[in-house]
N, C-alpha and C positions, 0 to 999 in steps of 0.2 A: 660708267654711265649705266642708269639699267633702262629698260628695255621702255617702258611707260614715257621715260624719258627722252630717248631715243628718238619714239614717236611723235613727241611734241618737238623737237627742235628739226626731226626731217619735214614736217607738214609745214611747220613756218617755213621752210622755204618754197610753198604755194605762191610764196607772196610775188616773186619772180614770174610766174605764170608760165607759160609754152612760147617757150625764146630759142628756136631752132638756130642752129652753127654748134662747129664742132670745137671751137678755142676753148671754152670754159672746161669740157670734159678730159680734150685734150691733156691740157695744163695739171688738171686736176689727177688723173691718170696719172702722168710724168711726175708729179709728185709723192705717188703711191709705188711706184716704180713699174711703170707698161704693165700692169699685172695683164692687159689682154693679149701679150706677146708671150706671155707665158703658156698659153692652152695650145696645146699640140693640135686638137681638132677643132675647127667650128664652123659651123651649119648657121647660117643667116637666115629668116627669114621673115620676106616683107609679104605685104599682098593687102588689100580693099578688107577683105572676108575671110577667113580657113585656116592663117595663120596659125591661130593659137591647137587650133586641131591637126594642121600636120608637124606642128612643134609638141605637141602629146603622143601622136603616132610615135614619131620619129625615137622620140624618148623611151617610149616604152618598145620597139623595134632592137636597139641597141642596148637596154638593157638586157634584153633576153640571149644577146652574145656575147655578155659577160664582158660589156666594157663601163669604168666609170663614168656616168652622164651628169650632167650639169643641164640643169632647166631651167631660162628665163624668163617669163613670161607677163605680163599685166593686161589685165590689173587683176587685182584678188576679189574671191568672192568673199571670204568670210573673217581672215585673220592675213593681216601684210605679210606674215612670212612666208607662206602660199606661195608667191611672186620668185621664190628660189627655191632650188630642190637639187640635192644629190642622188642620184639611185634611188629618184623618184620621193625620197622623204624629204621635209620641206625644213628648213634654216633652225635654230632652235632659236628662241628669245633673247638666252644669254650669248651667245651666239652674234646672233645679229646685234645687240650693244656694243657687244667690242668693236666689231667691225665700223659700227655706223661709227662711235667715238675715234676712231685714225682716218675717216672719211671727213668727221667733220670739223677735226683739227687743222687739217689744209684747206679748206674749206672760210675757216677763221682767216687761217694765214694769205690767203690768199685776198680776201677782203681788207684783213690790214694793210694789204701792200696797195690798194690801188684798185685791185682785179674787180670784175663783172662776179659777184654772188654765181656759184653752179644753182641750177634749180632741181626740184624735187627729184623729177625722173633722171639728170643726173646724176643724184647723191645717189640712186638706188643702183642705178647700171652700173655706179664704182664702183660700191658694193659688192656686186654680183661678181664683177671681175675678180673682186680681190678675194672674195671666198673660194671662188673656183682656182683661181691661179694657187691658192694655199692648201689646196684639197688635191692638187695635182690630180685633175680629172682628165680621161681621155679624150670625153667629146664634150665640147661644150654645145646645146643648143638654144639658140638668140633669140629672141620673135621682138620683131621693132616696134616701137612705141608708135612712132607717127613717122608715116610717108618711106624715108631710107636713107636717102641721100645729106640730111642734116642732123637725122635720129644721134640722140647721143649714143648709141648701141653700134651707130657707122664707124667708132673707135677699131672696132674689130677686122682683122681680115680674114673676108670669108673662103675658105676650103670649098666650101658648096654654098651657093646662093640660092636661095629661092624662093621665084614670086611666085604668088601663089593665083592672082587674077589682079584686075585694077577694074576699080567702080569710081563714081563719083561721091568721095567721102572728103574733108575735112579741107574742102575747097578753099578756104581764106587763107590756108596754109601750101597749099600742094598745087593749087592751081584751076582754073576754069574748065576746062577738056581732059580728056582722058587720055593723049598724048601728055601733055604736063603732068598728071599725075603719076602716069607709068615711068615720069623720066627721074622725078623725084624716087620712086619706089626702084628705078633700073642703079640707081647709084649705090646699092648694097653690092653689086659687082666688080669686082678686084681683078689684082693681076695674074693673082693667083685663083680664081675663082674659078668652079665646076658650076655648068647655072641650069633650074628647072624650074619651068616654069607651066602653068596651067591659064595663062592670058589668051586672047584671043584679039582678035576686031584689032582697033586703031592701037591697042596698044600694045600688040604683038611685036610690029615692025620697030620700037621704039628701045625695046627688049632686046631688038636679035642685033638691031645697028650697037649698043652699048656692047654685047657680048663680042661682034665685031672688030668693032673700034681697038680691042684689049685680047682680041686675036682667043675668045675662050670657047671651048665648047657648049654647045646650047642643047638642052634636052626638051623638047615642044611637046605637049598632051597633042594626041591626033597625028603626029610626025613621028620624031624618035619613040614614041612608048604611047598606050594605049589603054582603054580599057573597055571591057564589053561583054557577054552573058550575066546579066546583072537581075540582082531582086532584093526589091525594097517588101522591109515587115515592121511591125511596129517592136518587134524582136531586135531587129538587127537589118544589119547589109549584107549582101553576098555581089563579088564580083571576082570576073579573070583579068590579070594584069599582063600584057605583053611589052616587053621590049626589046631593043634592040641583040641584048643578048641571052633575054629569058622568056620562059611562058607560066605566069603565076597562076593556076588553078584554082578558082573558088574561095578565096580567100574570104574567109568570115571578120566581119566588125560591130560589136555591140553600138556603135552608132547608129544614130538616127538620119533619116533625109539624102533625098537624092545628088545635092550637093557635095556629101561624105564619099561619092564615088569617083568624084574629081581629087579631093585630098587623098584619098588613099594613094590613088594611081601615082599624084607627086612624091609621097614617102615611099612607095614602093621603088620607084626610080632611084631618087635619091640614096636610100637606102643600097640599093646595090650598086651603085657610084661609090658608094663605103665598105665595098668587101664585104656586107652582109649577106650571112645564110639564108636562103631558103625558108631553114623552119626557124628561124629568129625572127624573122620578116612575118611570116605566119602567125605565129604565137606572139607577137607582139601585137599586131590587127586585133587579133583574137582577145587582149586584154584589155588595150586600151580604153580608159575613162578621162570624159572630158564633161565635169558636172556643168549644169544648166545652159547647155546647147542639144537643144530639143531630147530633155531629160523626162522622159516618161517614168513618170507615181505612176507605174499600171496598179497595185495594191490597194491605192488609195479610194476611199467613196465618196466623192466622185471623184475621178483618175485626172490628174493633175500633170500638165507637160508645161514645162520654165523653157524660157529659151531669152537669149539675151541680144535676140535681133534688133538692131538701133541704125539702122540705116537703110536707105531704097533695095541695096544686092541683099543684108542679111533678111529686109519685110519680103522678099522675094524667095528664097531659099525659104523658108518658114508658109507662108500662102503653097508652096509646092507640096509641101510634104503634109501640111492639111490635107490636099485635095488627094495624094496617092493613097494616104495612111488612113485618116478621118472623114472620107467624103461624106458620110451620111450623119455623123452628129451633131447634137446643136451645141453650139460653141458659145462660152461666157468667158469674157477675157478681163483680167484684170492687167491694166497698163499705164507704164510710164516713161517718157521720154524727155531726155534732154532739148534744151531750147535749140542748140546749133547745129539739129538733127536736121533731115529732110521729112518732117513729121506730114504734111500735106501728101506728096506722092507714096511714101511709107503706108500710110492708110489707105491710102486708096485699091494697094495691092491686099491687106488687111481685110479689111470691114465684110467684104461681100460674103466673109465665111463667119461671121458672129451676130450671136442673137443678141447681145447685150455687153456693157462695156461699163468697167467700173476704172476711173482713171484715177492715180495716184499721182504722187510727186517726188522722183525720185531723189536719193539722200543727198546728190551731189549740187548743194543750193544756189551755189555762184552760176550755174548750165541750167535751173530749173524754175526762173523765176514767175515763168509765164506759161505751169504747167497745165492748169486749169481749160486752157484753151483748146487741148484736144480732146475735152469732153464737149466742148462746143462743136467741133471740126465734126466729130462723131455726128450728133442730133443734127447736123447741117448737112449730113450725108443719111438722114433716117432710121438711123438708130437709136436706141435707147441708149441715153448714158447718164453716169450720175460723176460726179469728183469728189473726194475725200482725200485730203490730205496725209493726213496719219496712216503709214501704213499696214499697220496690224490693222486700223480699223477697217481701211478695205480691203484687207483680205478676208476678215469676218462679212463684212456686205457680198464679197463675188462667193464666197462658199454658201450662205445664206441662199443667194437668187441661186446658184445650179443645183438642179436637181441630180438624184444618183446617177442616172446614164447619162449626163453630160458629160464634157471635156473641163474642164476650167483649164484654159490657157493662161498665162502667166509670161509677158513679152514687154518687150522695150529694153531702157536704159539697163546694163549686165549688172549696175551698182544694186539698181530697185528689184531686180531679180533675184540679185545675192539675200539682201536683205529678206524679201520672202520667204529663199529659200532656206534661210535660217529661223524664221517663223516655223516653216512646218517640222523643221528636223527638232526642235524644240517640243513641237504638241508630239510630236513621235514617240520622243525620251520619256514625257509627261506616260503617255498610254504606256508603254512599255513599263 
């Protein structure tokens, strides 16, 4: 099978949609042979927001001590094999054919027999297990698709768990309150699990009854580990980690936003719950890239920050770090968000920092049919805005309206970001 191919018959299975339980993956797995009973190490991790940034920490953390890592992550920005990495390089094409063609063999066989089709983000978590399990890799780390407790990724048992907070996201799935959500997200906890977590409020206690329940150690931000002498630049972060059995010093992170001081603190823990060094732990902060979450074009004219905030906690993490980092510029934001977002309160945290708004429509069609409307929500809250569908063309319209000492922001849906974001890296290679 090659690789183009590959891609059309994983995507047909969209057609399944977001069918949470764990039978189909199960099955499907047990047909592959437990490839996730193969991985000697794995690192879980769920959470509302941060997820994918302390699943990058983490990764680049333990490759600096020189163990084989495994990175899962979703969704990609730019090319599907992104979504896997060994030692930080990502899946090769031919690579990924083979693998998907004995995934989606049993996949066949399994529909001939009667069985429930696995859907997309299954076929890809099999995957993932079975590359790694064949890569004989030391650590594998997880980041869950949706919620925890029915994620196809729950296949795994976690060595170390970790949430990383709970908001109110993907409600029709996970639940109405923030207790239901955290109890979905608390099901990534095992018998075997070390757990840390970065939650607070209602769905702290939800957190500590599971770890509880299952008799495991619990590491809490603000309790077991800490973090504090802290400074935010549009460079970077600097913060000190304390915990129970260490005192991290200043630790530097090319990240952006004062949220990134919470994820650090959880990979720092975490991290030394894994027998990690000192200066692994350091020099991995220290390198760590996590493109378009509030990825500043300082270079560019005008300076350009992508950020793939799609929900109330990440339009909130994003409004923060405008106001520490950019308090005084005029902001033109080009945006797009999916329909089953909380696009109304989202803006609201939004808008009070933008002088103008060019809304687009992100690429993901079946989530965006009714994207036009938050250029309405906008002019209903007194701003200017205009909608353009095509998104190269409004990215041409938001560069057009800012002038050189603006901001052009670039937010919402990660997919409509990615795509952007490969607009500009395109006019780059062009000037170059």
């Amino acid at each position: 099978m090659e690789y183009q191919e590959a891609l059309v018959k994983l995507h047909q299975l969209t057609r399944m949609g977001i069918s949470p339980g764990l039978e189909r993956i199960e099955e499907l797995t047990r047909r592959l042979g437990f490839p996730q009973s193969q991985l000697p190490c794995c690192i879980h991790i769920s959470g509302t927001n941060g997820k994918g940034s302390v699943a990058a920490m983490l990764d680049a953390i333990l490759r600096q001590e020189g163990r084989k890592t495994a990175l899962f992550t979703s969704p990609h920005l730019q090319c599907h094999t992104e979504r896997y990495r060994i030692d930080g390089r990502p899946i090769t094409e031919e690579r990924f054919a083979m693998l998907f063609g004995r995934v989606y063999q049993q996949i066949e066989d399994m529909v001939a027999e009667g069985l429930a089709s696995p859907t997309e983000f299954e076929a890809v978590t099999a995957l993932a297990l079975l590359w790694f399990a064949d890569e004989n890799v030391d650590c594998a780390v997880i980041e869950v698709g949706l919620g925890g407790l029915t994620d196809s990724t729950n296949v795994v048992e976690a060595d170390l768990a970790i949430i990383t907070n709970v908001g109110m996201d993907h409600m029709d799935f996970l639940g109405d309150t923030i207790a239901e959500i955290a109890s979905y997200k608390a099901g990534i906890i095992k018998e075997k699990s070390l757990v840390v977590t970065a939650a607070s409020g209602e769905a702290l206690p939800v957190i500590e009854a599971k770890a509880t329940s299952l008799k495991r150690p619990l590491y809490r931000q603000g309790q077991e580990f800490s973090f504090f002498d802290t400074k935010l630049s549009q460079q970077g972060t600097t913060l000190s980690v304390r915990t129970g059995k260490d005192y991290y010093r200043h630790l530097q992170l090319p990240l952006l936003g004062r949220h990134q001081l919470s994820n650090a603190a959880v990979a720092v823990q975490a991290a030394e719950l894994l027998g990690v060094s000192e200066s692994s732990i350091r020099a991995g902060l220290a390198t760590v890239r996590w493109p378009a979450r509030l990825e500043f074009l300082a270079e560019r004219t005008p300076q350009i920050l992508l950020d793939g905030a799609h929900n109330c906690q990440g339009m909130e993490a994003l409004s923060t770090a405008l106001t520490d980092l950019w308090p005084e510029r005029r902001i033109v934001c080009l945006l797009g968000m999916l329909s089953d977002k909380e696009r109304q309160k989202s803006l609201q945290l939004l808008l009070p920092h933008l002088s103008r708004v060019v809304v687009t429509r992100p690429p993901y069609l079946s989530r965006s049919e009714d994207w036009y409307l938050l250029a309405d929500m906008c002019r209903a809250a007194g701003k200017e805005a205009v909608a353009i569908e095509d998104n190269r063309a409004a990215l041409d319209c938001a560069l057009q309206t800012a002038q050189d000492d603006d901001l052009l922001l670039v937010c919402g849906s990660l997919y409509m970001v990615a795509e952007i974001r490969k607009y500009l890296e395109e006019e780059k290679n062009d000037v170059c």
